[in-house]
N, CA, C and O atoms as CSV, one atom per row, in Angstrom:
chain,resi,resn,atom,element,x,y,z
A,1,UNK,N,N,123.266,99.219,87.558
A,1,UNK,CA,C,123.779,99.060,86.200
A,1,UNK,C,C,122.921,98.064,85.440
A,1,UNK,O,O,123.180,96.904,85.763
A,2,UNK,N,N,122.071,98.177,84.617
A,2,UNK,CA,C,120.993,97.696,83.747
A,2,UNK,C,C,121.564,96.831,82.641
A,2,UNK,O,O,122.565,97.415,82.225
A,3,UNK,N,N,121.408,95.909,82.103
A,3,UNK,CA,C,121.827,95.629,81.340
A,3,UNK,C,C,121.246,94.429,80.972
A,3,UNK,O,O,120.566,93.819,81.797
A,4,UNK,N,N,121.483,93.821,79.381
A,4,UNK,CA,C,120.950,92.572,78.761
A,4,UNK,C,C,121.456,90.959,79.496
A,4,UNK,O,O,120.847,89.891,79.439
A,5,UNK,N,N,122.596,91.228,80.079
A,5,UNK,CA,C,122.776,89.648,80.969
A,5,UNK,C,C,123.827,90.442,82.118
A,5,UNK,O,O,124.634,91.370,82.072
A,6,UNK,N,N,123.350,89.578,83.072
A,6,UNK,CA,C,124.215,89.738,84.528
A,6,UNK,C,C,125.425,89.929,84.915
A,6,UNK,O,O,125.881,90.418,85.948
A,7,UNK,N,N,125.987,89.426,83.840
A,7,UNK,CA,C,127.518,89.508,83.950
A,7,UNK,C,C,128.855,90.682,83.871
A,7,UNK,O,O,129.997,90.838,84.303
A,8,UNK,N,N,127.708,91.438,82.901
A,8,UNK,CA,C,128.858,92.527,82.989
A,8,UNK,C,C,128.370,93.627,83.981
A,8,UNK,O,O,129.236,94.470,84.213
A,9,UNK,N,N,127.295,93.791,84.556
A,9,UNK,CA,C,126.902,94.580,86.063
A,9,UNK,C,C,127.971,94.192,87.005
A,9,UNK,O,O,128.827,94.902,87.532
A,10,UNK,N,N,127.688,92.555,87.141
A,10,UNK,CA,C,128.559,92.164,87.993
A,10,UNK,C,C,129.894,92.257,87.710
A,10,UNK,O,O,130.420,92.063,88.806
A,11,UNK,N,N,130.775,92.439,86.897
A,11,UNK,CA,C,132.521,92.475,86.515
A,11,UNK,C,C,132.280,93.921,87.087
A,11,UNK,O,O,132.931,94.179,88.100
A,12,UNK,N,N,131.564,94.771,86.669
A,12,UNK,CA,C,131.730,96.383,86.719
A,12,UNK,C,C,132.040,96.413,88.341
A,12,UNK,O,O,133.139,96.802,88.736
A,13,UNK,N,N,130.916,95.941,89.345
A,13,UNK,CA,C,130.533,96.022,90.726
A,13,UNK,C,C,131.697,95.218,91.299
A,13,UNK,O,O,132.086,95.640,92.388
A,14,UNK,N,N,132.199,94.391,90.920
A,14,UNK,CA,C,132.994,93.350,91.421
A,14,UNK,C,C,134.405,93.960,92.113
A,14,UNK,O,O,134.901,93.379,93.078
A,15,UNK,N,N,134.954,95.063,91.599
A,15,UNK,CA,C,136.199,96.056,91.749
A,15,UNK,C,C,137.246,94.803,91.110
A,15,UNK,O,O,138.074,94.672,92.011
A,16,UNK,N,N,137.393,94.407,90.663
A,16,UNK,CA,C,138.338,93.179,90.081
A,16,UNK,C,C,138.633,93.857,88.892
A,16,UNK,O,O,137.826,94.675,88.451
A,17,UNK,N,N,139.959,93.562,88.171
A,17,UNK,CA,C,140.682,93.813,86.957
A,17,UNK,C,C,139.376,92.994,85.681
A,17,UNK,O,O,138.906,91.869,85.512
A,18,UNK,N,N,139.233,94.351,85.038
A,18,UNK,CA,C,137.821,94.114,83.823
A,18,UNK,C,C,138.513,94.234,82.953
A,18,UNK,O,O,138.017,93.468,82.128
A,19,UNK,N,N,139.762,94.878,82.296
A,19,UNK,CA,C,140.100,94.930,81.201
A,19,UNK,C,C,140.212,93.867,80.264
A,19,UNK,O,O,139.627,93.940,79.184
A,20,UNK,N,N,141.013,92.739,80.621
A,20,UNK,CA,C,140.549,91.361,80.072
A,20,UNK,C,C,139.829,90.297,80.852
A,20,UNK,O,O,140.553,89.916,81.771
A,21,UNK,N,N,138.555,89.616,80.824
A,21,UNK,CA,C,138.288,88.707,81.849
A,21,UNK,C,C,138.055,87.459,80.649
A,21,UNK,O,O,138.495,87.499,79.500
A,22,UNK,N,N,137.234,86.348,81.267
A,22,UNK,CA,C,137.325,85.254,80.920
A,22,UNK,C,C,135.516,85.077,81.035
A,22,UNK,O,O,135.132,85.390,82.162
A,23,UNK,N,N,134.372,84.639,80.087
A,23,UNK,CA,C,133.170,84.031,81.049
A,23,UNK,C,C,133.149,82.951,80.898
A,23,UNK,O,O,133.358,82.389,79.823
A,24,UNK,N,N,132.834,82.314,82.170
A,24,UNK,CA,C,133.084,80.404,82.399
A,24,UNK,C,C,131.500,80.222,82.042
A,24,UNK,O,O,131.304,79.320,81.228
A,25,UNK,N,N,130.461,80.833,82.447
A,25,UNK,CA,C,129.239,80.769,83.502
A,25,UNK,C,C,128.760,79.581,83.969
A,25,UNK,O,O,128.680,79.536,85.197
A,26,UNK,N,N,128.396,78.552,83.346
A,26,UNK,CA,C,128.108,77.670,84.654
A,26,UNK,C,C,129.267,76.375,84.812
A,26,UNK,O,O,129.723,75.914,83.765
A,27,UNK,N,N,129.640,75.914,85.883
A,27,UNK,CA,C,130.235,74.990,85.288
A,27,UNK,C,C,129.800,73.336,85.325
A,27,UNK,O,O,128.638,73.204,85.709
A,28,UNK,N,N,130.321,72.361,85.084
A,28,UNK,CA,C,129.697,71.523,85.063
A,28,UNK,C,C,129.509,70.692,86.506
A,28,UNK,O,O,130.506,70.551,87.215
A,29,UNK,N,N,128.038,70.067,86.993
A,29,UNK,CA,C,127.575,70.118,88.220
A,29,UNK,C,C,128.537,68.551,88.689
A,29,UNK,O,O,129.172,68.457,89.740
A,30,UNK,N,N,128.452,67.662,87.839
A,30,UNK,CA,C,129.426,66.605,88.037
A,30,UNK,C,C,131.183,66.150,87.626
A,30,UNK,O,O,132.304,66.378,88.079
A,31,UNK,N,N,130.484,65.289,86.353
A,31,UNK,CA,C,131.447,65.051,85.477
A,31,UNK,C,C,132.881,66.261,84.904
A,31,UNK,O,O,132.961,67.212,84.126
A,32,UNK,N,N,133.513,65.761,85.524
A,32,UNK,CA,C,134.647,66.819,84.888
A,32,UNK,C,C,134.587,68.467,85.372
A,32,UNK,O,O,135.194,69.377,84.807
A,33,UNK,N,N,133.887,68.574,86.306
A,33,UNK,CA,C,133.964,69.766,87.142
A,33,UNK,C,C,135.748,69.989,87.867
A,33,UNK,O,O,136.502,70.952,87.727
A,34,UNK,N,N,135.976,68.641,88.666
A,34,UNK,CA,C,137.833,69.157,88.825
A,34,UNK,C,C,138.647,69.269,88.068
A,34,UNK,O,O,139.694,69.820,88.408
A,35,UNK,N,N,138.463,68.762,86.683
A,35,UNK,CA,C,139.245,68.625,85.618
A,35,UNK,C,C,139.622,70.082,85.120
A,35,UNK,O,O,140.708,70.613,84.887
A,36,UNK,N,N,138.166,70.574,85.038
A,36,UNK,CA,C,137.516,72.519,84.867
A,36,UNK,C,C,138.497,73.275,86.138
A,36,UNK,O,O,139.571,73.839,85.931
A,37,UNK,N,N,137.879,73.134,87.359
A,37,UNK,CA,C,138.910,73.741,88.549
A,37,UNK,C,C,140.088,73.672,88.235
A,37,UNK,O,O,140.829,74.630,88.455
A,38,UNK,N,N,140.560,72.496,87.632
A,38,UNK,CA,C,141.666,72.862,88.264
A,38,UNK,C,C,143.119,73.341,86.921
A,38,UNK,O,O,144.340,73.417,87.057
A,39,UNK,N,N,142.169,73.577,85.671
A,39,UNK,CA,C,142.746,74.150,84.329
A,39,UNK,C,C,142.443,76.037,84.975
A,39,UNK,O,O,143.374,76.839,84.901
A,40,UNK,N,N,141.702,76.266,85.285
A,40,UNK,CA,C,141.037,77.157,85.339
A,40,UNK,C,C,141.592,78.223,86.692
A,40,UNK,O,O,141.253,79.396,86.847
A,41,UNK,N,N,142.472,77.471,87.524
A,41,UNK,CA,C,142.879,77.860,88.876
A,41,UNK,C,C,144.112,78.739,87.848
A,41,UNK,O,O,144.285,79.940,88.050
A,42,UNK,N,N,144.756,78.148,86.973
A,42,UNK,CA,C,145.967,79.035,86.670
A,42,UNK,C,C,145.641,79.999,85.818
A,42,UNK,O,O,146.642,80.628,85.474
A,43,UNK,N,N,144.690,80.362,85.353
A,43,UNK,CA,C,143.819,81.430,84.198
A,43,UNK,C,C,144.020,82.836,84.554
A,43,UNK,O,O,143.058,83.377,85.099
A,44,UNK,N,N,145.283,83.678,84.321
A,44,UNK,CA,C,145.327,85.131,84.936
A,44,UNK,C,C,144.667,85.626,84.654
A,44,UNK,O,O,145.183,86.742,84.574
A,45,UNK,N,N,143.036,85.765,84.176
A,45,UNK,CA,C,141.987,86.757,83.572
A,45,UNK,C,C,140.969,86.747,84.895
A,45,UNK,O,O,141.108,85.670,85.475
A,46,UNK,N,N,140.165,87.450,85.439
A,46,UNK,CA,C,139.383,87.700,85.975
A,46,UNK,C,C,138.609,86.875,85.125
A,46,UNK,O,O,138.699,86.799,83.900
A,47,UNK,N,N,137.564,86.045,86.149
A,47,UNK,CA,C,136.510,85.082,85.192
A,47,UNK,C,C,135.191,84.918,85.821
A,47,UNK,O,O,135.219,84.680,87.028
A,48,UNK,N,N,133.935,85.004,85.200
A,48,UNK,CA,C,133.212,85.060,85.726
A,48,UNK,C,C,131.752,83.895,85.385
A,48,UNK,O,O,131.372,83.438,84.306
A,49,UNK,N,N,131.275,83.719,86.593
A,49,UNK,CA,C,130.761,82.254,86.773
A,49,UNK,C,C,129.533,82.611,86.820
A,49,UNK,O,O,129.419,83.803,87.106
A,50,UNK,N,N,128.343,81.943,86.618
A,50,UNK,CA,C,126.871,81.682,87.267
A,50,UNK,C,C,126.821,80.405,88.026
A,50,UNK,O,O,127.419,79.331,87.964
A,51,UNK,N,N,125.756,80.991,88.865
A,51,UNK,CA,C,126.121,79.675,90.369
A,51,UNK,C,C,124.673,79.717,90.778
A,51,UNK,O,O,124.154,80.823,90.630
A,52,UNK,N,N,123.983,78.865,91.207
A,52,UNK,CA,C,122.662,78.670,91.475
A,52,UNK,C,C,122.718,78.701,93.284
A,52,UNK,O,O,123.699,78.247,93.874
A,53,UNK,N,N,121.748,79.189,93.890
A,53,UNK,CA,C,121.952,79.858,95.257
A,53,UNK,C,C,121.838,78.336,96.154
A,53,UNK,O,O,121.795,78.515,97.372
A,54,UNK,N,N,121.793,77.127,95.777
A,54,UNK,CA,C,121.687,76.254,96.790
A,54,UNK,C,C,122.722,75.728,96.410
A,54,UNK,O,O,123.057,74.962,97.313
A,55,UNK,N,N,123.841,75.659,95.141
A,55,UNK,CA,C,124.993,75.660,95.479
A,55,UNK,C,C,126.343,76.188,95.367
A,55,UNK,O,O,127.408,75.664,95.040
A,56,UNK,N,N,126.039,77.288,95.702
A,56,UNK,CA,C,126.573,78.733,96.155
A,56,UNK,C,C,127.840,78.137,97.280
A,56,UNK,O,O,128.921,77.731,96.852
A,57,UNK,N,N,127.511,78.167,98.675
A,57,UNK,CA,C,128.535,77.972,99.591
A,57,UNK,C,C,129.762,76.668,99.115
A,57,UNK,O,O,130.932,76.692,99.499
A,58,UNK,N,N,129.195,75.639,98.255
A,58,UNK,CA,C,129.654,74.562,97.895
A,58,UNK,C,C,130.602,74.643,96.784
A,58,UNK,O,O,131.525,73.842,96.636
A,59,UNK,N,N,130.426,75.349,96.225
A,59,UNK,CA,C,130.937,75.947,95.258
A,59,UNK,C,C,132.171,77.045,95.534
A,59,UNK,O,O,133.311,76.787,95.147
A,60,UNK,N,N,131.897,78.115,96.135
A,60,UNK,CA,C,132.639,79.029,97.086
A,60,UNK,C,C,134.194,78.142,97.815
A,60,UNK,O,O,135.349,78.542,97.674
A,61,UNK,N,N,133.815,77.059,98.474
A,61,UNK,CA,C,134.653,76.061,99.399
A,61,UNK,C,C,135.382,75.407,97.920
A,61,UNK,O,O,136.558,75.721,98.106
A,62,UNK,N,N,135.342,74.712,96.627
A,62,UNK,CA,C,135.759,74.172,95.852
A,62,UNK,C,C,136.551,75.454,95.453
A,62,UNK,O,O,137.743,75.417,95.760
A,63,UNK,N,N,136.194,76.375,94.940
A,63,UNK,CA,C,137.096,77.660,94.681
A,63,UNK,C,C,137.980,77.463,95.399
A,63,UNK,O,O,138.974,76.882,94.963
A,64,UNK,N,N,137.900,77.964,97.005
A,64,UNK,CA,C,139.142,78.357,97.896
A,64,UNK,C,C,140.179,76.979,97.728
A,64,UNK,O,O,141.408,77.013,97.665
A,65,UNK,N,N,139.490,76.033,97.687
A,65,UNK,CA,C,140.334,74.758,97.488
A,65,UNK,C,C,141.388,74.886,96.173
A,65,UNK,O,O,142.612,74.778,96.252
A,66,UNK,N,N,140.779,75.088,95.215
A,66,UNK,CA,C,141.425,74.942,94.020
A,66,UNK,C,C,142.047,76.072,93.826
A,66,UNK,O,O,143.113,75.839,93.257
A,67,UNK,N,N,141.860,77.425,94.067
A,67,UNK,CA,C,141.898,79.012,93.763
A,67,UNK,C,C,143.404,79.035,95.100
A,67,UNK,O,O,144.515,79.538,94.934
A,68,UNK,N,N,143.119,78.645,95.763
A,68,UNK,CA,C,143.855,79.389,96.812
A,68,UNK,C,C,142.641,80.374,97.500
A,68,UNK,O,O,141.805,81.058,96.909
A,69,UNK,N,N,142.919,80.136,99.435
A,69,UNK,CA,C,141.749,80.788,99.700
A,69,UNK,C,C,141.898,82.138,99.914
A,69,UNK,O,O,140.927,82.697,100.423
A,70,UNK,N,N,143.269,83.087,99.547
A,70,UNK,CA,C,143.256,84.389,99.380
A,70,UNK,C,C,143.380,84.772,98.013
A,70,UNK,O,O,144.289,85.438,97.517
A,71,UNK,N,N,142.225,84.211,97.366
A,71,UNK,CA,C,142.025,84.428,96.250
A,71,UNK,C,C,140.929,85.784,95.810
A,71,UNK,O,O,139.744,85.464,95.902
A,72,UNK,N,N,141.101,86.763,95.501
A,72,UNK,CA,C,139.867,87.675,95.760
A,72,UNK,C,C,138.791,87.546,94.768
A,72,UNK,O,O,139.020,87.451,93.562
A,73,UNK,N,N,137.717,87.544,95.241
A,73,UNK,CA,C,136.705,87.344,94.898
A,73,UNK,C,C,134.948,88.439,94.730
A,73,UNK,O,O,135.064,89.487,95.365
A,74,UNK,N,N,133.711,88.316,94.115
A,74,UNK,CA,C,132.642,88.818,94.768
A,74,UNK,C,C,131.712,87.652,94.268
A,74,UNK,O,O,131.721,86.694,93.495
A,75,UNK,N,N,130.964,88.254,95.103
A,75,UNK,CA,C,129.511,87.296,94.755
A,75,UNK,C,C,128.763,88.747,94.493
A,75,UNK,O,O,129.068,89.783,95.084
A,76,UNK,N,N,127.629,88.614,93.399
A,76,UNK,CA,C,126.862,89.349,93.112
A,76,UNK,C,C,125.469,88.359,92.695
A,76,UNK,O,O,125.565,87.306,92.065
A,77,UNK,N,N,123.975,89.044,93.274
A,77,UNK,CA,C,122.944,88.215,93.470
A,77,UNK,C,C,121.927,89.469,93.161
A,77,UNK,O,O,122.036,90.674,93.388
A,78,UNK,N,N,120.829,88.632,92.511
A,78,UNK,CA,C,119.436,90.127,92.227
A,78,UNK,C,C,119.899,91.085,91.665
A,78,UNK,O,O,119.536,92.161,92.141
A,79,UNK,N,N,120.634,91.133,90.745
A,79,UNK,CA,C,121.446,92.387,89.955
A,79,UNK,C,C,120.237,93.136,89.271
A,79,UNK,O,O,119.619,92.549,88.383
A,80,UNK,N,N,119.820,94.617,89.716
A,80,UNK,CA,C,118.883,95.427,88.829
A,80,UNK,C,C,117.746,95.254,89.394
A,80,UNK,O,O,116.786,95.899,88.973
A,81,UNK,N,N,117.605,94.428,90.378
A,81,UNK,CA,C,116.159,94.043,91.220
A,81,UNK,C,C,116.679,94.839,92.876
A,81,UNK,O,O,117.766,95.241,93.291
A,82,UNK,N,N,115.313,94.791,93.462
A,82,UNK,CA,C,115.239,95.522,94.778
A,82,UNK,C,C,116.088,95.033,95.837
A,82,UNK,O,O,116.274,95.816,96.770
A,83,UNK,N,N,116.667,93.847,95.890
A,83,UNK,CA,C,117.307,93.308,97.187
A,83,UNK,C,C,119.340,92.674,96.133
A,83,UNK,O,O,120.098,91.712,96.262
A,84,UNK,N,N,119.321,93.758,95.366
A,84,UNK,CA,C,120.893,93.323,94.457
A,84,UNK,C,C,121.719,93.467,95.765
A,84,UNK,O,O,121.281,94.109,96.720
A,85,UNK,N,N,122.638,92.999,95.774
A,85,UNK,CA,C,123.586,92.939,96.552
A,85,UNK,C,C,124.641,91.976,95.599
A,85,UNK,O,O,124.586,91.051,94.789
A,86,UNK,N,N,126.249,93.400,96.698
A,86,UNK,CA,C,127.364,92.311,96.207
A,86,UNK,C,C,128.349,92.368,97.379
A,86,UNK,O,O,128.666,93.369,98.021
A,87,UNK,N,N,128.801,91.029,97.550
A,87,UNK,CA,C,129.548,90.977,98.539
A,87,UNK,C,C,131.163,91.224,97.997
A,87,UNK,O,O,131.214,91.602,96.826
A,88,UNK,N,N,132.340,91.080,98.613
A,88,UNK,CA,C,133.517,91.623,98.001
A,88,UNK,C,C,134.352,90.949,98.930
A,88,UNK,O,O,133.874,90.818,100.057
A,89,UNK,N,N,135.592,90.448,98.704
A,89,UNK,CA,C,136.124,89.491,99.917
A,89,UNK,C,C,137.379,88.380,99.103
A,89,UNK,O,O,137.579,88.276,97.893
A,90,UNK,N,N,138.266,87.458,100.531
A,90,UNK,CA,C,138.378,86.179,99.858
A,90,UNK,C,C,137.409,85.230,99.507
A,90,UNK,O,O,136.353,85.209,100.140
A,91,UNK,N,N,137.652,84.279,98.403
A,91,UNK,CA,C,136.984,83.171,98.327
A,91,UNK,C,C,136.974,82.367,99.972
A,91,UNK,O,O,136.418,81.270,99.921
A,92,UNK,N,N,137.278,82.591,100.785
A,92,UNK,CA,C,137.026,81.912,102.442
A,92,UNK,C,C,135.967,82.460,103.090
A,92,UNK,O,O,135.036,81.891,103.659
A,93,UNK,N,N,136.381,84.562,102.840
A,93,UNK,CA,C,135.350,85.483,103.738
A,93,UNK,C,C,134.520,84.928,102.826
A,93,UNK,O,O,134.579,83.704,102.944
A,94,UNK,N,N,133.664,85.309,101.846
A,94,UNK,CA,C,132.518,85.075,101.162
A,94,UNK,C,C,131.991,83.365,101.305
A,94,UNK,O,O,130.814,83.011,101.371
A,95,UNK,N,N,133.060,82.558,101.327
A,95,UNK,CA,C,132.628,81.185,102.057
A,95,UNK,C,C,131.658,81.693,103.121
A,95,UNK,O,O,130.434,81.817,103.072
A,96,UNK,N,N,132.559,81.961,104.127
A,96,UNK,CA,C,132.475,82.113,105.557
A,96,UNK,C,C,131.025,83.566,105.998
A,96,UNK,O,O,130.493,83.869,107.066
A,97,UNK,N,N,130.884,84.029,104.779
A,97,UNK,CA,C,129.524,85.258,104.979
A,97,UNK,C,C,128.565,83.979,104.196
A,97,UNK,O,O,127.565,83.602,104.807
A,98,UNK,N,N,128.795,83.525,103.249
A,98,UNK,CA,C,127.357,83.006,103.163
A,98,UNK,C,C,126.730,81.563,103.572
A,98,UNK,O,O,125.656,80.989,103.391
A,99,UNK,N,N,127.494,81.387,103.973
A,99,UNK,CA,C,127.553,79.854,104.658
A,99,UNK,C,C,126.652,80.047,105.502
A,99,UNK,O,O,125.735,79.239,105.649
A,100,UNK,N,N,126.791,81.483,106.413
A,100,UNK,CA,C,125.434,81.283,107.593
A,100,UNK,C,C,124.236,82.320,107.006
A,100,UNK,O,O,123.563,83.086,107.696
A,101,UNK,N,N,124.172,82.177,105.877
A,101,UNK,CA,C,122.645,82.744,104.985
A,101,UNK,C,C,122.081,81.924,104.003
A,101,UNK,O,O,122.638,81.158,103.217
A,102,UNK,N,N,120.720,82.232,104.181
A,102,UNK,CA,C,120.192,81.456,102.873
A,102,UNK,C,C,119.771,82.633,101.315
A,102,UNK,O,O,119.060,83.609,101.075
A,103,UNK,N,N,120.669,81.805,100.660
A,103,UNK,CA,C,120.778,82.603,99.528
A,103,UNK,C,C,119.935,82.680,98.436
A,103,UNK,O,O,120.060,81.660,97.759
A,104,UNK,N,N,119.115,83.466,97.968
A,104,UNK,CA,C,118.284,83.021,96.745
A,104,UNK,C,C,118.530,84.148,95.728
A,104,UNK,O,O,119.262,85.119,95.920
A,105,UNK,N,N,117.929,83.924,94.791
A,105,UNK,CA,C,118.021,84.797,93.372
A,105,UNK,C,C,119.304,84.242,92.621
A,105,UNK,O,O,120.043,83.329,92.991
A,106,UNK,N,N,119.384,85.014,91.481
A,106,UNK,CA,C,120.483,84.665,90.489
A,106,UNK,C,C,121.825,85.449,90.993
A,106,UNK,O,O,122.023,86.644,91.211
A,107,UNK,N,N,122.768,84.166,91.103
A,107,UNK,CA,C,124.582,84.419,91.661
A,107,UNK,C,C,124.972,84.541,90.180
A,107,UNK,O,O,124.621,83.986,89.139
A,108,UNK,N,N,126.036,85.711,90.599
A,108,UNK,CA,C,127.239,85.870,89.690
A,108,UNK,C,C,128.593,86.122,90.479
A,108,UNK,O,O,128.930,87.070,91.187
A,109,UNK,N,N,129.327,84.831,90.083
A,109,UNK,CA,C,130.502,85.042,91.245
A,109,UNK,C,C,131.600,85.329,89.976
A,109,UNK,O,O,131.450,84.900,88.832
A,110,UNK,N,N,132.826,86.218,90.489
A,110,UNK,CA,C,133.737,86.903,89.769
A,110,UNK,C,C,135.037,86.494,90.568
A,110,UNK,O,O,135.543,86.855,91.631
A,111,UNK,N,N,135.236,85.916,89.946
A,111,UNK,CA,C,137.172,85.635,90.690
A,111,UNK,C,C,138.518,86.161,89.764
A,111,UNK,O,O,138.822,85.958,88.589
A,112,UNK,N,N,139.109,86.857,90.758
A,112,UNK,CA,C,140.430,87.724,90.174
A,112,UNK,C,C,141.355,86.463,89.490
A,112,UNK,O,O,141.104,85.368,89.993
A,113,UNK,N,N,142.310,86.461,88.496
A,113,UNK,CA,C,143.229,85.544,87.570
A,113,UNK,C,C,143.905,85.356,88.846
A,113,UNK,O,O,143.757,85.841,89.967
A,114,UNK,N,N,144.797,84.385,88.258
A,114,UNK,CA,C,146.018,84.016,88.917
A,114,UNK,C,C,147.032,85.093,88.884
A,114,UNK,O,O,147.171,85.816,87.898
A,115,UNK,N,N,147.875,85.222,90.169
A,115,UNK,CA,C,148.495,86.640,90.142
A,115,UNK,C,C,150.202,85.771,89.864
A,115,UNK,O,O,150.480,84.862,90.646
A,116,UNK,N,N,151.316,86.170,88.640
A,116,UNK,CA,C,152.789,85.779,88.924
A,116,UNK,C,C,153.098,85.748,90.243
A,116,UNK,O,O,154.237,85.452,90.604
């Protein structure tokens, strides 16, 4: 799926509720990052993030923390390039798959809203 920015390949690929989502994309690396988590944990929209591949797993683990770790999730990486891949999972499995890989190219991680 081709397109002018990453994000909506990835919502499409993601199998997550697209009808309304949310884009965060990056969030902030220090300052006021839990403040963000944790407004953002109750957000029923599917929302979607950019995440840089060295801190990818670190990021993933702050999700399950704040998200709840059966929170469903994908990671999508190299979107439209030869090695795209998307993974599909909880925020724990996708912890727990990329934790023992080294990840490179451009992340787009997609997390499902908060469910009533």
């Amino acid at each position: 799926l081709p397109g002018p920015t990453a994000f909506v390949p990835a919502l499409v690929n993601s199998g997550l509720p697209n009808d309304r989502f949310h884009f965060e994309g990056f969030l902030p690396h220090k300052k006021g990052r839990q403040t963000r988590l944790i407004a953002l944990a109750e957000n029923p929209f599917t929302t979607v993030y950019y995440e840089s591949p060295h801190r990818l797993v670190k990021s993933l683990k702050q999700f399950a923390e704040f998200f709840g770790e059966d929170r469903q999730a994908s990671v999508s990486r190299e979107l439209t390039k030869m090695y795209e891949e998307t993974v599909r999972g909880t925020l724990v499995e996708l912890h727990q798959h990329f934790e023992k890989k080294t990840v490179k190219g451009e992340i787009v991680l997609v997390i499902a809203g908060k469910q009533n």
